[in-house]
C-alpha positions in Angstrom: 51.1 106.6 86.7 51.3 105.0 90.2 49.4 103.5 92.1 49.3 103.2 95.7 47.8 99.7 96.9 47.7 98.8 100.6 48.2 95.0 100.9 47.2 92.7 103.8 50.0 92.8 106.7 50.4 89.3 106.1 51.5 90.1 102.2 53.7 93.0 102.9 55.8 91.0 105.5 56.1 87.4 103.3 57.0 90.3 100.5 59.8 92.3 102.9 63.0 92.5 100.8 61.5 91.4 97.8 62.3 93.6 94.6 59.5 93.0 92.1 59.8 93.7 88.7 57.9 97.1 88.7 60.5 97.6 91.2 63.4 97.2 88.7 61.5 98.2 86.0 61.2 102.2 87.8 64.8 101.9 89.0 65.7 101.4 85.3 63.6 104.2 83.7 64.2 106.6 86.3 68.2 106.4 85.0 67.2 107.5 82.2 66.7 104.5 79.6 64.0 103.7 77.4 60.2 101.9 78.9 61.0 99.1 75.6 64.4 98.7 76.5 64.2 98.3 80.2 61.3 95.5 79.3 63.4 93.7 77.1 66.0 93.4 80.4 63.7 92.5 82.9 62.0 89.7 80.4 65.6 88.5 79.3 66.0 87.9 83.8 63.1 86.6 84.0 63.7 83.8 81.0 67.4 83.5 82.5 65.8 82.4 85.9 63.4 80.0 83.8 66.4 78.7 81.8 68.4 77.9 84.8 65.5 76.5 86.7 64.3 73.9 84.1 68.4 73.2 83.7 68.8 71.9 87.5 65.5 70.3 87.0 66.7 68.2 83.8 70.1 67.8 86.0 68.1 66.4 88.8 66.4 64.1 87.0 69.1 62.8 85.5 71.2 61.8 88.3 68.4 60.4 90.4 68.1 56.6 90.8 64.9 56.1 91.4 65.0 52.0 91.7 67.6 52.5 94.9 70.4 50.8 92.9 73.7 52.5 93.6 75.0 51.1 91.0 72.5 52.2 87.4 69.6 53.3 87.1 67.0 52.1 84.2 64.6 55.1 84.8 64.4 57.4 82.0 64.4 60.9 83.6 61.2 61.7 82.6 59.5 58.9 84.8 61.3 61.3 87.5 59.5 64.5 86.9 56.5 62.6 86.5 56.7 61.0 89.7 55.4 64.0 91.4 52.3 64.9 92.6 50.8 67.2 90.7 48.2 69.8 92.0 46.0 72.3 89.8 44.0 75.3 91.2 42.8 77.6 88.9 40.6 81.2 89.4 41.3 84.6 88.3 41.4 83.4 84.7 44.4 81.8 85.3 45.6 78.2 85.7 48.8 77.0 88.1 49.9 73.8 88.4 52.2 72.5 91.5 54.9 69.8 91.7 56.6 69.5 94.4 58.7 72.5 94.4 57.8 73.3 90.3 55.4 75.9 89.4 53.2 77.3 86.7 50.9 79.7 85.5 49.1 79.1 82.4 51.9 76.3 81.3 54.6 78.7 81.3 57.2 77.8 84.4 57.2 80.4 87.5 60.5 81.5 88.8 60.7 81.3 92.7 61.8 84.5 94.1 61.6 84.0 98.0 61.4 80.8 100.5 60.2 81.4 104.5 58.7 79.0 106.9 55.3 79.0 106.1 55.2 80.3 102.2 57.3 80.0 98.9 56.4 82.9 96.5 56.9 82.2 92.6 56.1 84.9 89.9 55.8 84.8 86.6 55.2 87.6 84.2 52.8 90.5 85.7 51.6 87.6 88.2 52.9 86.2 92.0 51.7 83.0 92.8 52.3 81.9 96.7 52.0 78.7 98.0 51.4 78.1 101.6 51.8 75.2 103.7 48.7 74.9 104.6 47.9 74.1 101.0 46.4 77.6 99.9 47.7 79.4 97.3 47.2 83.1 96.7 47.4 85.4 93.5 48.5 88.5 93.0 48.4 90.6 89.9 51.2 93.2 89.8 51.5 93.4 93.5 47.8 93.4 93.7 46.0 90.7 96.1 43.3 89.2 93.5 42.7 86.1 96.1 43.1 82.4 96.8 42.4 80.1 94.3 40.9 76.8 94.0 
C-alpha cells in the first residue's frame, strides 16, 4: 500500500538525497526478503547510529576541560552534558528535547541524518524531527508534514 504525499517545496529540497527508512525498507522487500526481517535490519541501523552517537558524546565529555586548565580537569563528564542548554517543544503527542546538537523524541536519542545551512534533520523511529535556525522545529510522521511544534 503506497501512498503518495506531496510535501512543501521547502521539505522536499532540505530532504533531497535523503534515503529514509521506508526507502530502505522497499528496497529490501522488493529483493525478495521477508517485511520482519527487513525491520529487524533497519532497527539494528538505526540503534548502531544511536550507539555510535551516545559513544562520541561519552568520548566528548570525557576529554573536555571544562575549568580551562590544560593541565587536569576536576569536572566529572556529566557536569559536561549538563552544561547545555536544554530546549523542550512538544505537540503531536510527542515530546523532543534539544541540546546543543543532541536530540530526542520521547526520551529516546534521534540519530541525525542530514546537516545544511539553515536546518539539521534528526529521525527517530517512524518520526523526523528538523531543527531550524531560526528556532522552529518541524515534525514529520513517516515523511508526512504533521507541523511545527511548540
Amino acid at each position: 500500500m503506497n501512498k503518495f504525499v506531496i510535501l512543501p517545496v521547502f521539505v522536499s529540497v532540505l530532504l533531497a538525497g535523503c534515503k529514509s527508512s521506508a526507502d530502505r525498507m522497499y528496497e529490501c522487500e522488493a529483493q525478495g526478503i521477508s517485511r520482519d526481517t527487513c525491520y529487524q535490519v533497519e532497527q539494528s541501523r538505526k540503534q548502531g547510529i544511536n550507539d555510535q552517537a551516545m559513544a562520541q558524546a561519552y568520548r566528548n565529555a570525557a576529554s573536555a576541560d571544562l575549568s580551562g586548565n590544560k593541565h587536569h580537569s576536576h569536572h566529572q563528564p556529566t557536569q559536561h552534558a549538563q552544561a547545555a542548554k536544554t530546549r523542550t517543544v512538544k505537540g503531536f503527542g510527542v515530546t523532543v528535547k534539544i541540546a546543543g546538537d543532541w536530540v530526542t523524541l520521547d526520551g529516546k536519542p534521534a540519530a541525525l541524518d542530514e546537516t545544511t545551512e539553515s536546518a539539521k534533520v534528526y529521525s527517530q523511529g517512524l518520526y523526523q524531527v528538523i531543527v531550524y535556525k531560526s528556532g522552529k522545529v518541524a515534525l514529520l510522521k513517516e515523511r508526512v508534514v504533521q507541523g511545527y511544534l511548540k
